[in-house]
HTML snippet that shows the backbone in 3Dmol.js (N, CA, C, O; Angstrom):
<script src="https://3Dmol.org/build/3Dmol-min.js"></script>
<div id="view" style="width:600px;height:400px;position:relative"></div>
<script>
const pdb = `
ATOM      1  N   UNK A   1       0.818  -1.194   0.000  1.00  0.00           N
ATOM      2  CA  UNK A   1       0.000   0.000   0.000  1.00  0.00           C
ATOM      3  C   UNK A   1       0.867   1.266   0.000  1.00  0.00           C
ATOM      4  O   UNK A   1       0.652   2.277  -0.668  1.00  0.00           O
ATOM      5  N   UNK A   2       1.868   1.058   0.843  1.00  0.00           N
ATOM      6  CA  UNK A   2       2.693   2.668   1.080  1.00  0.00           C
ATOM      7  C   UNK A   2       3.568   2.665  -0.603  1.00  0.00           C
ATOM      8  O   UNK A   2       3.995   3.748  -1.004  1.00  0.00           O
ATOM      9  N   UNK A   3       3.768   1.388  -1.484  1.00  0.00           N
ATOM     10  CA  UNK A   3       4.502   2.408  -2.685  1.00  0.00           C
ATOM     11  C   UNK A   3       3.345   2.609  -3.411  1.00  0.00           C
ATOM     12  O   UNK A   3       3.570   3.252  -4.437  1.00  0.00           O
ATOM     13  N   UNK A   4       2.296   2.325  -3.272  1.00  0.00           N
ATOM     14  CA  UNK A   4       1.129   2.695  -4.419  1.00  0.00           C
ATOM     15  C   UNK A   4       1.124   4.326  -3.588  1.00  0.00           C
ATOM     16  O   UNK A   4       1.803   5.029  -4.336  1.00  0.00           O
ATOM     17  N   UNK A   5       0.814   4.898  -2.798  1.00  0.00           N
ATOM     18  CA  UNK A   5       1.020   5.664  -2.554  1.00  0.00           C
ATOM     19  C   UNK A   5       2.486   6.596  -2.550  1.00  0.00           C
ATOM     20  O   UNK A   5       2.654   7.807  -2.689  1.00  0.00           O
ATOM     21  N   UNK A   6       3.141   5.835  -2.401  1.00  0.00           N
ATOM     22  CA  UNK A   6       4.310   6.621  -2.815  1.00  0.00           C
ATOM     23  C   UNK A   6       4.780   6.950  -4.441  1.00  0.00           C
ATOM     24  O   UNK A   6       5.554   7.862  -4.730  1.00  0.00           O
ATOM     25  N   UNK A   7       4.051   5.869  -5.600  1.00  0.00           N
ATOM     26  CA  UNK A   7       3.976   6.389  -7.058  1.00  0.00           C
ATOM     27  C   UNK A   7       2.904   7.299  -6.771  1.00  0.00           C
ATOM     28  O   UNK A   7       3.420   8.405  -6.611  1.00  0.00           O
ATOM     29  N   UNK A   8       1.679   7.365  -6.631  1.00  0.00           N
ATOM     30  CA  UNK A   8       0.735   8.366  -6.457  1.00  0.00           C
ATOM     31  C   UNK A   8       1.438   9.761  -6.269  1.00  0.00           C
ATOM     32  O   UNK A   8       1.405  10.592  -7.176  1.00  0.00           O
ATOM     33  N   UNK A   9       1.940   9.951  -5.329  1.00  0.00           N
ATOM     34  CA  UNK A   9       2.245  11.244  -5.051  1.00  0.00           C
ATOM     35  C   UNK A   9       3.413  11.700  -6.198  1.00  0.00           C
ATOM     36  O   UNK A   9       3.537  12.826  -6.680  1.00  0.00           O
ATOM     37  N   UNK A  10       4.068  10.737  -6.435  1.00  0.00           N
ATOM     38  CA  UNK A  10       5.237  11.007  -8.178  1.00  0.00           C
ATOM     39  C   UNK A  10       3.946  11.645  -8.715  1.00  0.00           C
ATOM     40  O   UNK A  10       3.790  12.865  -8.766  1.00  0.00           O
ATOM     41  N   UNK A  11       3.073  10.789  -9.095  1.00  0.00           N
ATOM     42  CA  UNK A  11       2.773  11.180 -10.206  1.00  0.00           C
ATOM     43  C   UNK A  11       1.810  12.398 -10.168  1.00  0.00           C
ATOM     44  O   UNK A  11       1.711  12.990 -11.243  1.00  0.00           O
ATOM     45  N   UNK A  12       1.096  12.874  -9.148  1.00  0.00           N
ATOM     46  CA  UNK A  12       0.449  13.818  -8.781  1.00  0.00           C
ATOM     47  C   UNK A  12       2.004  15.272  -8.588  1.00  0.00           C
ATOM     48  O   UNK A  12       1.770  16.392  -8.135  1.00  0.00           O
ATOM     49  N   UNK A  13       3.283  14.860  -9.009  1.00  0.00           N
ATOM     50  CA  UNK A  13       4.215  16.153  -8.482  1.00  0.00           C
ATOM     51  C   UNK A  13       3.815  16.470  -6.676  1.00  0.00           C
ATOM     52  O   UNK A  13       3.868  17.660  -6.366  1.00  0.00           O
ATOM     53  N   UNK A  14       3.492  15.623  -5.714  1.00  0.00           N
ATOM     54  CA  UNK A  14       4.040  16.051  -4.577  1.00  0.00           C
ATOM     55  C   UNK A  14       5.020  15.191  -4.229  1.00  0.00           C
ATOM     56  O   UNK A  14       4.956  14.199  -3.504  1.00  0.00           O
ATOM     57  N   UNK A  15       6.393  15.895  -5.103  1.00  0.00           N
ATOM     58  CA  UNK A  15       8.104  15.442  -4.670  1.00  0.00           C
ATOM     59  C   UNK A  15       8.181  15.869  -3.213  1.00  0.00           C
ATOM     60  O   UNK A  15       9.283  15.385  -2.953  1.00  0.00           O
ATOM     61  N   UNK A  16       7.817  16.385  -2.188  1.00  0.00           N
ATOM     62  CA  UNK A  16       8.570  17.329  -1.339  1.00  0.00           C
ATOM     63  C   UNK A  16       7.748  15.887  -0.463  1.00  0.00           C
ATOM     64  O   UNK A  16       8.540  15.124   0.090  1.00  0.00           O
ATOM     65  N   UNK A  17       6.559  15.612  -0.371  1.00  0.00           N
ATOM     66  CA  UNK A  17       5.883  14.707   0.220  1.00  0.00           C
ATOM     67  C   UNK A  17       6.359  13.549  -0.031  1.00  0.00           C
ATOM     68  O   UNK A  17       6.851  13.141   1.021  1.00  0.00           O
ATOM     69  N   UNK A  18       6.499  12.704  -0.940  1.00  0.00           N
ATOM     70  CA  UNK A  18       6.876  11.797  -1.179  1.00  0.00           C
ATOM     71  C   UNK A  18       8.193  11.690  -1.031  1.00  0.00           C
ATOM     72  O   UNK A  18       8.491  10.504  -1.172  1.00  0.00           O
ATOM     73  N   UNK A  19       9.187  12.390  -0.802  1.00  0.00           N
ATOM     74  CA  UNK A  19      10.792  12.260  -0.499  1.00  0.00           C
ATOM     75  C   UNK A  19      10.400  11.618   1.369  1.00  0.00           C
ATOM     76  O   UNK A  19      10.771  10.607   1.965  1.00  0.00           O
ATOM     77  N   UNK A  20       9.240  13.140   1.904  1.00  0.00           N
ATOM     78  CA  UNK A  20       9.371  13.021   3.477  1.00  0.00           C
ATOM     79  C   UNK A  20       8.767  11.556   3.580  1.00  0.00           C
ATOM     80  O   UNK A  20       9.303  10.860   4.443  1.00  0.00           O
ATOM     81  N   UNK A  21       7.628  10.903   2.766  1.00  0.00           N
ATOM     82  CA  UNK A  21       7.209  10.062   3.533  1.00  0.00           C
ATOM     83  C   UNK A  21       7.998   8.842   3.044  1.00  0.00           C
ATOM     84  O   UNK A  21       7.525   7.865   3.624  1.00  0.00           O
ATOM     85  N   UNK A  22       9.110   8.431   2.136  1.00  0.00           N
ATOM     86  CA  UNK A  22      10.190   7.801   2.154  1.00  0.00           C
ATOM     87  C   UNK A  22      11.360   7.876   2.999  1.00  0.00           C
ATOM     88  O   UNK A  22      12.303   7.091   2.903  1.00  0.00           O
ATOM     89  N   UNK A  23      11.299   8.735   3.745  1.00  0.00           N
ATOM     90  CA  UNK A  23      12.521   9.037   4.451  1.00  0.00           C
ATOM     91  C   UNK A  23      11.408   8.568   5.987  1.00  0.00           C
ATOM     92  O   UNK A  23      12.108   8.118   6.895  1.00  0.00           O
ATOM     93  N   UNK A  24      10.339   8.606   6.232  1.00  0.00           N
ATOM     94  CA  UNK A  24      10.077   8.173   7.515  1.00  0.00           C
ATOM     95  C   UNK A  24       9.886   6.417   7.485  1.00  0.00           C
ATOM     96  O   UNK A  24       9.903   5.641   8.439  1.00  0.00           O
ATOM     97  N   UNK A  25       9.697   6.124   5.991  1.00  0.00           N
ATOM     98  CA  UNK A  25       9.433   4.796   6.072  1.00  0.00           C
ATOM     99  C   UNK A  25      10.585   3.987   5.892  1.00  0.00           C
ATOM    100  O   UNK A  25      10.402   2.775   6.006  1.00  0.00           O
ATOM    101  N   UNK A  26      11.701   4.376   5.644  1.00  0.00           N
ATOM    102  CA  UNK A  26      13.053   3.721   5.503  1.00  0.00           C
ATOM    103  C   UNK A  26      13.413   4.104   7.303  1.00  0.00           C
ATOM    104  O   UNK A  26      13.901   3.257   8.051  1.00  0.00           O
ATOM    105  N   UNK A  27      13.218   4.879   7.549  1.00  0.00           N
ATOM    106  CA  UNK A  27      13.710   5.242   8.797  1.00  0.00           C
ATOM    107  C   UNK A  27      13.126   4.601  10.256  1.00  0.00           C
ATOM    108  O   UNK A  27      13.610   4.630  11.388  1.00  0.00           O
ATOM    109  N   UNK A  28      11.986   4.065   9.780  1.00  0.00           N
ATOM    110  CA  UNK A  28      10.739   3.023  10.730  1.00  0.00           C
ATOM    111  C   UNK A  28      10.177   4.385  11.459  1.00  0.00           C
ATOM    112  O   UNK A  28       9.983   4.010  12.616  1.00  0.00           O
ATOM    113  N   UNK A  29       9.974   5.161  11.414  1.00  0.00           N
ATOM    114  CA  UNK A  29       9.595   5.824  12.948  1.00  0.00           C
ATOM    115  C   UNK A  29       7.823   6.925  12.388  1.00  0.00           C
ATOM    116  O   UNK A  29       7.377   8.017  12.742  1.00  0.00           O
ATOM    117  N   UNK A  30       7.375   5.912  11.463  1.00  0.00           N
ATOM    118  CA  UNK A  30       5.982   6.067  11.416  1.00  0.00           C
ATOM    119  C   UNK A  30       5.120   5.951  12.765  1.00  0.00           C
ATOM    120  O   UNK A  30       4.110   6.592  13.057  1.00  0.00           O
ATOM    121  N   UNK A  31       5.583   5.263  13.285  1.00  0.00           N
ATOM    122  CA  UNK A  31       4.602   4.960  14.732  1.00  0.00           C
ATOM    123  C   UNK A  31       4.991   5.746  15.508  1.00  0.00           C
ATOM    124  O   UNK A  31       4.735   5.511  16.689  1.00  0.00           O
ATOM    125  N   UNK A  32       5.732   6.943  15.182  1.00  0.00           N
ATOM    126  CA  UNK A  32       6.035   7.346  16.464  1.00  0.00           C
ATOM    127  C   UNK A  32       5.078   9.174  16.155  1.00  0.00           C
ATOM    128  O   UNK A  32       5.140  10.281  16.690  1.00  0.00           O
ATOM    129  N   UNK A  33       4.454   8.686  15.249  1.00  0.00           N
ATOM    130  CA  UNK A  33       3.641  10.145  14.809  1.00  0.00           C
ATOM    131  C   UNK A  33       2.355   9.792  14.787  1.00  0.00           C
ATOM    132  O   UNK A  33       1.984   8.719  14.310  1.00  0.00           O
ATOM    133  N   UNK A  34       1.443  10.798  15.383  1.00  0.00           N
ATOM    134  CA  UNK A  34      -0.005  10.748  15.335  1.00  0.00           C
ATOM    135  C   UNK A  34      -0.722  11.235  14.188  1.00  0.00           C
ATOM    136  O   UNK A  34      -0.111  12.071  13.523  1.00  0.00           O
ATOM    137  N   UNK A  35      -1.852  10.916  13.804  1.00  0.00           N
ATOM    138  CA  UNK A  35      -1.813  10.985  12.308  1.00  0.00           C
ATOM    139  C   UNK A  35      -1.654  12.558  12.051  1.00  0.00           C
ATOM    140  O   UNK A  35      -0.739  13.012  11.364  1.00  0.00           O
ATOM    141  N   UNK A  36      -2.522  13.255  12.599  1.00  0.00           N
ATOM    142  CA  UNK A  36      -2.143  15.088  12.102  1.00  0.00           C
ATOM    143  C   UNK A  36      -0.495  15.504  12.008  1.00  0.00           C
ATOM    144  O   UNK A  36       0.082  16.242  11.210  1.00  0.00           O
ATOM    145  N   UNK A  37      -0.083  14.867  12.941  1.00  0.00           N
ATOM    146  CA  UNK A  37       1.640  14.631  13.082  1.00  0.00           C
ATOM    147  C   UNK A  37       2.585  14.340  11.581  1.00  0.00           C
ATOM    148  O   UNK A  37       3.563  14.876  11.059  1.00  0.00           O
ATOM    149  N   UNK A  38       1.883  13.442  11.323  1.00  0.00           N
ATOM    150  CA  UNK A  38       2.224  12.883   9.587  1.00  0.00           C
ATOM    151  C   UNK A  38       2.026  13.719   9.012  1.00  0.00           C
ATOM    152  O   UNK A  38       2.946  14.355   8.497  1.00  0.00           O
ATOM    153  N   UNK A  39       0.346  14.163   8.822  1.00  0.00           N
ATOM    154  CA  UNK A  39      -0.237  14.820   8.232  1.00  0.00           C
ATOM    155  C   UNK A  39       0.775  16.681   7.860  1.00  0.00           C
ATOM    156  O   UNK A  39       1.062  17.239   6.800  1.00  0.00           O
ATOM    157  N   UNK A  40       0.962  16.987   9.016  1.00  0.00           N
ATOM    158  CA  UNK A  40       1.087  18.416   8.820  1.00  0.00           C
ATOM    159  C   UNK A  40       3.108  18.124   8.555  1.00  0.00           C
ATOM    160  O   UNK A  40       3.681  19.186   8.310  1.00  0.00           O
ATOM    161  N   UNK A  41       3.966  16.982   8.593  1.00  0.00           N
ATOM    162  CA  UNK A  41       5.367  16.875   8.521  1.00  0.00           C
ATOM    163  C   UNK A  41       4.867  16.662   6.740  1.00  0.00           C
ATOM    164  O   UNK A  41       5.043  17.610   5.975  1.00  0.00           O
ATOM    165  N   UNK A  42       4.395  15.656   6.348  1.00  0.00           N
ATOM    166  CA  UNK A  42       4.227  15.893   4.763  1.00  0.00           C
ATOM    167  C   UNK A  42       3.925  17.074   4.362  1.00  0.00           C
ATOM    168  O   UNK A  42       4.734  17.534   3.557  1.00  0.00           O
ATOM    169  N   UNK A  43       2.513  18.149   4.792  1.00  0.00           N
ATOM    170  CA  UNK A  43       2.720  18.918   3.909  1.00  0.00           C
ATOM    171  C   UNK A  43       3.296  19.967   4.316  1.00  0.00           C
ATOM    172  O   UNK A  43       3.157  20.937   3.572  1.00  0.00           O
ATOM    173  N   UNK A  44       4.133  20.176   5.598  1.00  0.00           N
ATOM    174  CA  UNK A  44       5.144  20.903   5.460  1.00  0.00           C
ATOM    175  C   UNK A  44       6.583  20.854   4.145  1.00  0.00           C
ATOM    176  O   UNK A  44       7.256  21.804   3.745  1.00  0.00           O
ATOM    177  N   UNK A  45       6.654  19.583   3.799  1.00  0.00           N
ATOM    178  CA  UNK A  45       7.921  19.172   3.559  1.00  0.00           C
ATOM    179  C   UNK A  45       7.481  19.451   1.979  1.00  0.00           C
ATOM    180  O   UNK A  45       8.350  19.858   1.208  1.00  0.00           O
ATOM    181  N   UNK A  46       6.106  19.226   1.497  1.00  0.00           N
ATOM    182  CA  UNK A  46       5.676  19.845   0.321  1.00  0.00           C
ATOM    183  C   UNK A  46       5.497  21.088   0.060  1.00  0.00           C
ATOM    184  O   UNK A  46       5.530  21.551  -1.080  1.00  0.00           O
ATOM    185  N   UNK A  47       5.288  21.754   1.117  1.00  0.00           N
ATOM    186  CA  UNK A  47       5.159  23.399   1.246  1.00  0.00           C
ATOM    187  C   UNK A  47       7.149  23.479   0.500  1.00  0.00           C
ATOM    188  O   UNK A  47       7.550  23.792  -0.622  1.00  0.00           O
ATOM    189  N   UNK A  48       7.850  23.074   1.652  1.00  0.00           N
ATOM    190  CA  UNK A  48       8.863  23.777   1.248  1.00  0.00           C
ATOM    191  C   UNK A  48       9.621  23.000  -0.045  1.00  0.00           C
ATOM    192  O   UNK A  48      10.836  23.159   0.072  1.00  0.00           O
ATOM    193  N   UNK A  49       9.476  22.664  -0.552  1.00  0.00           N
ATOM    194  CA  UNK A  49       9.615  21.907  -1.952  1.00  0.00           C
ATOM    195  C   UNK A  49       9.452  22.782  -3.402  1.00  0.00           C
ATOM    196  O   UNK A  49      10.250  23.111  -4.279  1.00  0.00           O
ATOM    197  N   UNK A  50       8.312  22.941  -3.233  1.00  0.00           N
ATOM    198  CA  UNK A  50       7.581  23.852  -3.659  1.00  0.00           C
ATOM    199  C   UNK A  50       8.304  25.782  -4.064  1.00  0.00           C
ATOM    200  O   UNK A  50       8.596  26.485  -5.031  1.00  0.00           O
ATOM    201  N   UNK A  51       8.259  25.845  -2.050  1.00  0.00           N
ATOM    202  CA  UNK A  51       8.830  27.115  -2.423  1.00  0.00           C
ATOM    203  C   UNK A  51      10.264  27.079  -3.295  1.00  0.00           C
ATOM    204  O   UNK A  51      10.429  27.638  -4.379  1.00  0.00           O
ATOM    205  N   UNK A  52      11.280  26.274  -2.553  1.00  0.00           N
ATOM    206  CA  UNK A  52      12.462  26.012  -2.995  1.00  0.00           C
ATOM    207  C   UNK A  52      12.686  25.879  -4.590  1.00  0.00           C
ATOM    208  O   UNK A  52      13.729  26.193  -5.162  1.00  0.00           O
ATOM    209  N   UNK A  53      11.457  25.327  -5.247  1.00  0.00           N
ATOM    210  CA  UNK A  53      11.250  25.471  -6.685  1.00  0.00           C
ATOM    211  C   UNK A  53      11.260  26.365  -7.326  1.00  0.00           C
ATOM    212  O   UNK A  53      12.003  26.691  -8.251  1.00  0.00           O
ATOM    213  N   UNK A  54      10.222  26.949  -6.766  1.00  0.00           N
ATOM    214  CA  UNK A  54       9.670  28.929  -7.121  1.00  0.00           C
ATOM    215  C   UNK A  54      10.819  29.512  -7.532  1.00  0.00           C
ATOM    216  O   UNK A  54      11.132  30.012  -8.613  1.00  0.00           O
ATOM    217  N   UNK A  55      11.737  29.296  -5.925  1.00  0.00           N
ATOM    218  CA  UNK A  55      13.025  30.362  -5.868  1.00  0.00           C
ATOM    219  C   UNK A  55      13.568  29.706  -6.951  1.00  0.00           C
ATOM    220  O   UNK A  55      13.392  30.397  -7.955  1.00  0.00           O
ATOM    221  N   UNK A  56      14.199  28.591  -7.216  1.00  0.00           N
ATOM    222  CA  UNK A  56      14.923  28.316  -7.872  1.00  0.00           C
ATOM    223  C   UNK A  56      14.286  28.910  -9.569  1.00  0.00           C
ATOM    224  O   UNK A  56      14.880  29.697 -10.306  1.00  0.00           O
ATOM    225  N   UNK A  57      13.468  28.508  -9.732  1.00  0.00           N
ATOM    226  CA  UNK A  57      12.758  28.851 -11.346  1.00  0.00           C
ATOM    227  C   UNK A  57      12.706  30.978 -11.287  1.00  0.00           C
ATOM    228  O   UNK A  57      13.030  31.687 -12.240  1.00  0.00           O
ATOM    229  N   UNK A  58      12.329  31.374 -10.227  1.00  0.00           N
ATOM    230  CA  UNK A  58      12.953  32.667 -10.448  1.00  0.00           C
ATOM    231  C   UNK A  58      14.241  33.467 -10.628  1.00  0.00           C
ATOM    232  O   UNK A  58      14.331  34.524 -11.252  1.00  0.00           O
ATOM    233  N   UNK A  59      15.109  32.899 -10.075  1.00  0.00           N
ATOM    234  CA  UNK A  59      16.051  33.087 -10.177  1.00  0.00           C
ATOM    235  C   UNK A  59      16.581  32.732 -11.365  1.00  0.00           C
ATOM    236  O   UNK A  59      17.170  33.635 -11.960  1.00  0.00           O
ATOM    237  N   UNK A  60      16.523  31.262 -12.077  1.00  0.00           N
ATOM    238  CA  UNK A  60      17.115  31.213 -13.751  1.00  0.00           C
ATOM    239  C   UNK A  60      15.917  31.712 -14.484  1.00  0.00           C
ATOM    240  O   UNK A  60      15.530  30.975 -15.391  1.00  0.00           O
ATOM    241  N   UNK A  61      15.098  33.067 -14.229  1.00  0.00           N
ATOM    242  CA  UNK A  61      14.320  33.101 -14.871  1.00  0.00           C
ATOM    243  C   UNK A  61      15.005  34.868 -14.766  1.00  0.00           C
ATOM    244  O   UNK A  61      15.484  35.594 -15.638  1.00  0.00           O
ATOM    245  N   UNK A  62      14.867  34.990 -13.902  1.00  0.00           N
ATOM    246  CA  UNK A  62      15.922  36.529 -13.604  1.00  0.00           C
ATOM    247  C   UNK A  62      16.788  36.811 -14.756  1.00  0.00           C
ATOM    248  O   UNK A  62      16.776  37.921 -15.288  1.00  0.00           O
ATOM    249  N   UNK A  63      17.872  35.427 -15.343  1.00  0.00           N
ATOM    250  CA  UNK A  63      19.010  35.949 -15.789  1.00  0.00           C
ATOM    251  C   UNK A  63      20.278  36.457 -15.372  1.00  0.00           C
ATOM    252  O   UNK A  63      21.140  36.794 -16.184  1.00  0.00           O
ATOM    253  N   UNK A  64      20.471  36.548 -13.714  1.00  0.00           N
ATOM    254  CA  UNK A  64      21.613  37.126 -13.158  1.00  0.00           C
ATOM    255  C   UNK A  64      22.899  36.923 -14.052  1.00  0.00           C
ATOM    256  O   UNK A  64      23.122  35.792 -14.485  1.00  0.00           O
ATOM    257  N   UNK A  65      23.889  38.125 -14.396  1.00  0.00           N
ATOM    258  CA  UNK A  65      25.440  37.774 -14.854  1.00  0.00           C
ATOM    259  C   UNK A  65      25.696  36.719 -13.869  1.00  0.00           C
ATOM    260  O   UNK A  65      25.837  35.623 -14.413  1.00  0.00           O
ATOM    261  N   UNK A  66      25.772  36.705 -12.938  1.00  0.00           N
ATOM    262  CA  UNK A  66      26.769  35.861 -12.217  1.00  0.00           C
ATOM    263  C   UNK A  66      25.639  35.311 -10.741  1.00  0.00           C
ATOM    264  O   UNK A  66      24.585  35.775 -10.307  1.00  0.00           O
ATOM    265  N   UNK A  67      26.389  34.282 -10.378  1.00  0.00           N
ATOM    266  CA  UNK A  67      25.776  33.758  -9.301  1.00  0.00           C
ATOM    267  C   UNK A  67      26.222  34.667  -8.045  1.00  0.00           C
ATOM    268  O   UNK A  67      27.366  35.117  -7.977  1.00  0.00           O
ATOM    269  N   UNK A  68      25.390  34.874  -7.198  1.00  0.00           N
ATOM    270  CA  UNK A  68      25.687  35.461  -5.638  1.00  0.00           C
ATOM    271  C   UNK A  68      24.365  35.409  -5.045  1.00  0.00           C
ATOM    272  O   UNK A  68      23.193  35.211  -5.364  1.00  0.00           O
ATOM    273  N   UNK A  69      25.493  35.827  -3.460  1.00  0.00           N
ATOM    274  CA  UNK A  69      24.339  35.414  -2.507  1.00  0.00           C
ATOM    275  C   UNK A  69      25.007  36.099  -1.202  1.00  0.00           C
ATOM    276  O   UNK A  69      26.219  36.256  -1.051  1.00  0.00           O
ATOM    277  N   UNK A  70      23.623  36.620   0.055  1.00  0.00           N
ATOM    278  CA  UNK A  70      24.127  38.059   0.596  1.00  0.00           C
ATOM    279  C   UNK A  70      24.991  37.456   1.332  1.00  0.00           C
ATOM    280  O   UNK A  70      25.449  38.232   2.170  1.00  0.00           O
ATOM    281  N   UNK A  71      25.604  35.970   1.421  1.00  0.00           N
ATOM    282  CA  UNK A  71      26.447  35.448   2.388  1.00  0.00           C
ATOM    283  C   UNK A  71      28.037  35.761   1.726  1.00  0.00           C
ATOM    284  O   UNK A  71      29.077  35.460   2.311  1.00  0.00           O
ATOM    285  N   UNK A  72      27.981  36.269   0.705  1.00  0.00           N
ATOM    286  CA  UNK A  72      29.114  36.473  -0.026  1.00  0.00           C
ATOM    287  C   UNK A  72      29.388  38.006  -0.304  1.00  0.00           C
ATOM    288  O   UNK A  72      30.389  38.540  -0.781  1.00  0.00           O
ATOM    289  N   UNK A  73      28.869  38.245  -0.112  1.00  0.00           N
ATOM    290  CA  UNK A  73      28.911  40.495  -0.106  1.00  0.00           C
ATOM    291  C   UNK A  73      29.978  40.742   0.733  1.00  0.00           C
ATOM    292  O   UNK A  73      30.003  40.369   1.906  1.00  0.00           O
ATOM    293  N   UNK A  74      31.024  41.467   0.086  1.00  0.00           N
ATOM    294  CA  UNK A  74      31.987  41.955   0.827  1.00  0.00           C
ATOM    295  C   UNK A  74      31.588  42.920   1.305  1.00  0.00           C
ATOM    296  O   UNK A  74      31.237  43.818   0.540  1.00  0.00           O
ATOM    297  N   UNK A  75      31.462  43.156   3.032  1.00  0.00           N
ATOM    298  CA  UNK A  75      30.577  44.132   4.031  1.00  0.00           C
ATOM    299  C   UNK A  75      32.169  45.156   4.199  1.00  0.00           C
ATOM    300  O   UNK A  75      32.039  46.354   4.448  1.00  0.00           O
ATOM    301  N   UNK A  76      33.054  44.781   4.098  1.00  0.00           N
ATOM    302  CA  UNK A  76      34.554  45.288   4.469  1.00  0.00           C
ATOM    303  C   UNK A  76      34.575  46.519   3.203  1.00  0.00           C
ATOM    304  O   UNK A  76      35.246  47.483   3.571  1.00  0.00           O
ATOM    305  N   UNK A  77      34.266  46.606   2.469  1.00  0.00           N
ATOM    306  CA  UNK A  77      34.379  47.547   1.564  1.00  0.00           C
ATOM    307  C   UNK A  77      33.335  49.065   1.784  1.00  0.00           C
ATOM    308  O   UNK A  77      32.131  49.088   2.042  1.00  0.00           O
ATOM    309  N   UNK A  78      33.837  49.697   1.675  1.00  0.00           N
ATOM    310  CA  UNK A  78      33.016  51.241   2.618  1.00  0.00           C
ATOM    311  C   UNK A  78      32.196  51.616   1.577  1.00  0.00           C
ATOM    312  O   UNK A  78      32.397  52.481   0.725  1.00  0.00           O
ATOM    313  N   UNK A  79      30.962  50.656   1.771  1.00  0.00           N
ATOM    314  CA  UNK A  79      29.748  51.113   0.931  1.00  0.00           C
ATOM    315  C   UNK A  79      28.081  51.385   1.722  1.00  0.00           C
ATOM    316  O   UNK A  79      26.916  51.447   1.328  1.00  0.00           O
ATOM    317  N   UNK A  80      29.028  51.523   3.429  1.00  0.00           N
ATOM    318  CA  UNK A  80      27.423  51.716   4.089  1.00  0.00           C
ATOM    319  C   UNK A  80      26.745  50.674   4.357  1.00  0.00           C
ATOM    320  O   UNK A  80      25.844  50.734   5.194  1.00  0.00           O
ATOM    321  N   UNK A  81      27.065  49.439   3.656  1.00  0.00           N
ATOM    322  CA  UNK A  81      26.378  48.106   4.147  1.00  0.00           C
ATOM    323  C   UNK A  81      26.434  47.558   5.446  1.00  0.00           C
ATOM    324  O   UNK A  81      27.507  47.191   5.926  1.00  0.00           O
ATOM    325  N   UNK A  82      25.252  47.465   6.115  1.00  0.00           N
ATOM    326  CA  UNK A  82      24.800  46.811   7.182  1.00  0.00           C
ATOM    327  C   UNK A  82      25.141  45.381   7.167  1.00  0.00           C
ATOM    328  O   UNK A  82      24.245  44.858   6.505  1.00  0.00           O
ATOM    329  N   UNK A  83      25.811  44.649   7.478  1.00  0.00           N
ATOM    330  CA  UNK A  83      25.342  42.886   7.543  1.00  0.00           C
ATOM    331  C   UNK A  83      24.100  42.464   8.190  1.00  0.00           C
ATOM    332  O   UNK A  83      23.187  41.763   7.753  1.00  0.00           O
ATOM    333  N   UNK A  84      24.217  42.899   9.050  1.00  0.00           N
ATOM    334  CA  UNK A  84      22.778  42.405   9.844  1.00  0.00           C
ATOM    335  C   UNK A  84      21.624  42.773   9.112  1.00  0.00           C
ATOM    336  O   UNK A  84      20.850  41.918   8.681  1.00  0.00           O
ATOM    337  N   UNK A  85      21.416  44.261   8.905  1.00  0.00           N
ATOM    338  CA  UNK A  85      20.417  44.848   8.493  1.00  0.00           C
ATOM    339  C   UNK A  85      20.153  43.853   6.843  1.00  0.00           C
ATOM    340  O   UNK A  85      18.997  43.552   6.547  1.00  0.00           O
ATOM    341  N   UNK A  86      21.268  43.457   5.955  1.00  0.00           N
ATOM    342  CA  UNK A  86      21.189  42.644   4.788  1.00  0.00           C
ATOM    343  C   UNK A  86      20.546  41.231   4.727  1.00  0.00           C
ATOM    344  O   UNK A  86      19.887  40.738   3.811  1.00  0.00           O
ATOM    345  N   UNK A  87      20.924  40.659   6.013  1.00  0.00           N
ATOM    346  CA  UNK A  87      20.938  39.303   5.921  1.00  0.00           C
ATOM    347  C   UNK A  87      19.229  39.845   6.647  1.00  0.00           C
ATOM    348  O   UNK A  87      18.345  39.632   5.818  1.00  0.00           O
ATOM    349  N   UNK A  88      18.777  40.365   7.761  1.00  0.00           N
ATOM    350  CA  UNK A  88      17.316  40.291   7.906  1.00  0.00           C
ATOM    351  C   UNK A  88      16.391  40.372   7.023  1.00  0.00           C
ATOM    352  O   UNK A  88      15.372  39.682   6.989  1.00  0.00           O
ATOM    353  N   UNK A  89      16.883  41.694   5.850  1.00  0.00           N
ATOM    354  CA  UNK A  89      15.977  41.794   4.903  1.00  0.00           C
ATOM    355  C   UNK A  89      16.167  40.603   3.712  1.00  0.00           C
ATOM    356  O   UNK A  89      15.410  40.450   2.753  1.00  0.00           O
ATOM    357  N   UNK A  90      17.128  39.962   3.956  1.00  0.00           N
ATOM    358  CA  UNK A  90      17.120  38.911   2.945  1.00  0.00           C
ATOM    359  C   UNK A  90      16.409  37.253   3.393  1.00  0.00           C
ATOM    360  O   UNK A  90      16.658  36.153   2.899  1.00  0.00           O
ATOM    361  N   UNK A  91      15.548  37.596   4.409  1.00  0.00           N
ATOM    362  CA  UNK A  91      14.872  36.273   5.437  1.00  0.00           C
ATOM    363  C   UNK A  91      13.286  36.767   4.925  1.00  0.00           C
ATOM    364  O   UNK A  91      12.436  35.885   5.044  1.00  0.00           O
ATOM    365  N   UNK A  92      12.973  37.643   4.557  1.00  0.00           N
ATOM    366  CA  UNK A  92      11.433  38.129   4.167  1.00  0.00           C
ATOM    367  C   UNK A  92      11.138  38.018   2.642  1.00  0.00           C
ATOM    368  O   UNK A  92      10.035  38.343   2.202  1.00  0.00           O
TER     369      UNK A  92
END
`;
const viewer = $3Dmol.createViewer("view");
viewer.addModel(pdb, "pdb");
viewer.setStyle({}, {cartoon: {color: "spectrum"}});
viewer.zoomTo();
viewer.render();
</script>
């Protein structure tokens, strides 16, 4: 029953679900979750799947010259940049 459900969700595209509920069933520790427990760890794990997609498809959709990221901004160079203030606004 769990790989008919686990092609199901392939084929319906919930990857983010179907990775989590392979990783609890290789891992045995299904019993140790109540069903809303399951319930809300899958579609968390599809929520962020999802987003992680978005970002990713916006970003090669952007076009950037070059790859970066605010963990790589040289803050040492006297341009007024905040780190803190960068990296918060880069969490929203």
């Amino acid at each position: 029953m769990n790989e008919v459900t686990l092609e199901k969700m392939g084929r319906l595209r919930l990857y983010g679900m179907q990775s989590s509920f392979r990783a609890i069933l290789e891992s045995k520790t299904s019993g140790q979750f109540t069903i809303d427990q399951m319930l809300a760890t899958l579609v968390e794990a599809e929520w962020e799947e999802q987003e992680n997609r978005k970002t990713d498809r916006l970003v090669k959709n952007a076009g950037f010259r070059y790859p970066a990221s605010l963990e790589e901004i040289d803050y040492s160079h006297p341009r007024n940049l905040d780190r803190n203030q960068a990296l918060r606004l880069g969490d929203h």
